[in-house]
C-alpha positions, 0 to 999 in steps of 0.5 A: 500500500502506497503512503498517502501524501497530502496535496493542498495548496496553501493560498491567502484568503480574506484578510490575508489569514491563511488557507488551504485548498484542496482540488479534485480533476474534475472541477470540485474544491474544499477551502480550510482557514488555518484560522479555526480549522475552519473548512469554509468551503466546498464546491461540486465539478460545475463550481456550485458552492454546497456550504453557506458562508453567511453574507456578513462572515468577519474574517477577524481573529477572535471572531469566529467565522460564521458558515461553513464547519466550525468546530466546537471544541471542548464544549458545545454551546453553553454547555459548561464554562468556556466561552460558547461552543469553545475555543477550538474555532477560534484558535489559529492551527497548524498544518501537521507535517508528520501525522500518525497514519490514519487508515482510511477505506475511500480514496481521496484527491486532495487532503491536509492535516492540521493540529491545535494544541492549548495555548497558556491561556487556554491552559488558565480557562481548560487546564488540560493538555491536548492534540487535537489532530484534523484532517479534512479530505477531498474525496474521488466523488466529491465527498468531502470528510473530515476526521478528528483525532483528540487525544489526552497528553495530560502528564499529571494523570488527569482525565477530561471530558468534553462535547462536541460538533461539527456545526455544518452550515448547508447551502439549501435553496430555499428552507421551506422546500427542504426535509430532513429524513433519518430522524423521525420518532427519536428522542430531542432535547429542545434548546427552545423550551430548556433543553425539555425532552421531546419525541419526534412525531411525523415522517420527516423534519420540515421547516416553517420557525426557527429550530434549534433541537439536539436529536439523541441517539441518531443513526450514522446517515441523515439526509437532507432532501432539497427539492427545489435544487432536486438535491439531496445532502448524505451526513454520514458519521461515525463516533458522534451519537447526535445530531443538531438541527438549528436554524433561527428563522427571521427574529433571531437572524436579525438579532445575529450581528454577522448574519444577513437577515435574509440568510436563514432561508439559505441555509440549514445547520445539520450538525454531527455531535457528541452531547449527551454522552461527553466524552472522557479521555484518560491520558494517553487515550485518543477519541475519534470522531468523523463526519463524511458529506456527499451531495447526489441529485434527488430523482423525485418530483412530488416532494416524496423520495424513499428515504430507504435508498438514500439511507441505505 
């Protein structure tokens, strides 16, 4: 088996901050800013972008980006003391030279490792010791996926534990066209009425108000059917039992300083996460958790798709 090596290249991007681009034969792309690990976008072979980067984004360190993959690490939201969602998405990274081998079953065009480790003053606010390893590759269908790698480095013996999400912005044509399948008749903890536990009802997630829930226990595949694009988005994840559905609808977009107030009916966060469970890592041990995404045109016309196929 040949040893991968990355092909990136790395470019200037707004505001001079550093970024990576990965490109495939046929036309398709992803860009990650060093600033946040911050996969900003992600092109199809006839240039469409697939992620929404909001029309008001700042580029300006300590501001995180909004759009694209944040990543919210060590705690998502206000889950805890840290600033919310943590500061992994706000941290300038690396680019790593010399990663540990990750064995991988797809084959991937472009791809680039980055590493974070806590500065001093992360050390003050989250006394603990990390790697923090990302790699995020371009696949030979256009998928793209992102895999990351947090291992405890502590040398005092202690463990932590911290949440977690891939807080995915989707590009959607137009969110009262769009559905969510995968999700129907699990357990929700809904961020609007204090985190209150619900079940989902209904045979799929259809938007017409802000929503911002955290589905339980969620299978490895969601799908996200846009039908006026006649497109439907695959989440596939391994290591990350829930799943974030967020998107603030009209009063809260204009409350949003680097939100458009028109943005929300492009856009539909659908995040891969870890937040019930929190995970706790002992020195010396590695979680790992990955999100894979893929974009395949709907071959339906009444608004009905067998979420079978899709899921399967």
């Amino acid at each position: 088996m040949a040893t991968e090596r990355p092909s990136f290249e790395l470019a200037k991007g707004i505001n001079g901050l550093d970024k990576i681009v990965l490109r495939e034969s046929r036309g398709r792309s992803a860009e990650v800013y060093l600033y946040g690990g911050h996969v900003t976008s992600w092109k199809n072979e006839n240039g469409e972008e697939l992620l929404y980067l909001s029309s008001k984004a700042i580029f300006k360190p300590p501001k995180p980006i909004r759009g694209g993959i944040p990543l919210c690490f060590p705690q998502f939201s206000n889950l805890g003391t840290l600033e919310s969602h943590g500061f992994a998405r706000n941290r300038i990274w690396e680019v790593d030279a010399n990663p540990p081998p990750l064995p991988s079953n797809s084959s991937s065009n472009g791809f680039v490792d980055l590493i974070l480790r806590p500065t001093e003053d992360d050390l003050k606010t989250w006394p603990h010791n990390f790697e923090f390893r990302l790699r995020v590759a371009l696949g030979s269908e256009g998928e793209l996926t992102l895999t990351s790698r947090i291992r405890n480095t502590n040398s005092d013996g202690k463990q932590f534990t911290f949440t977690f999400a891939y807080h995915t912005y989707f590009s959607v044509s137009d969110i009262s066209e769009v559905r969510v399948e995968g999700l129907e008749t699990l357990d929700y903890l809904d961020n609007l009425k204090n985190r209150e536990r619900f079940t989902e009802q209904g045979d799929a997630i259809t938007f017409e108000s802000e929503i911002d829930k955290i589905y339980l226990s969620t299978p490895t595949k969601i799908a996200i059917l846009d039908h006026e694009k006649k497109r439907t988005f695959v989440v596939r994840k391994d290591g990350l039992a829930d799943a974030v559905v967020w998107n603030p609808w009209d009063k809260k977009s204009k409350s949003i300083s680097d939100l458009g107030d028109e943005d929300y009916k492009q856009m539909l966060c659908v995040e891969a996460a870890a937040i019930e469970r929190p995970i706790t890592l002992k020195p010396g041990e590695e979680w790992k958790g990955r999100l894979e995404l893929s974009a395949v045109p709907s071959s339906y016309s009444s608004g009905q798709l067998d979420p079978k196929k899709v899921l399967q």
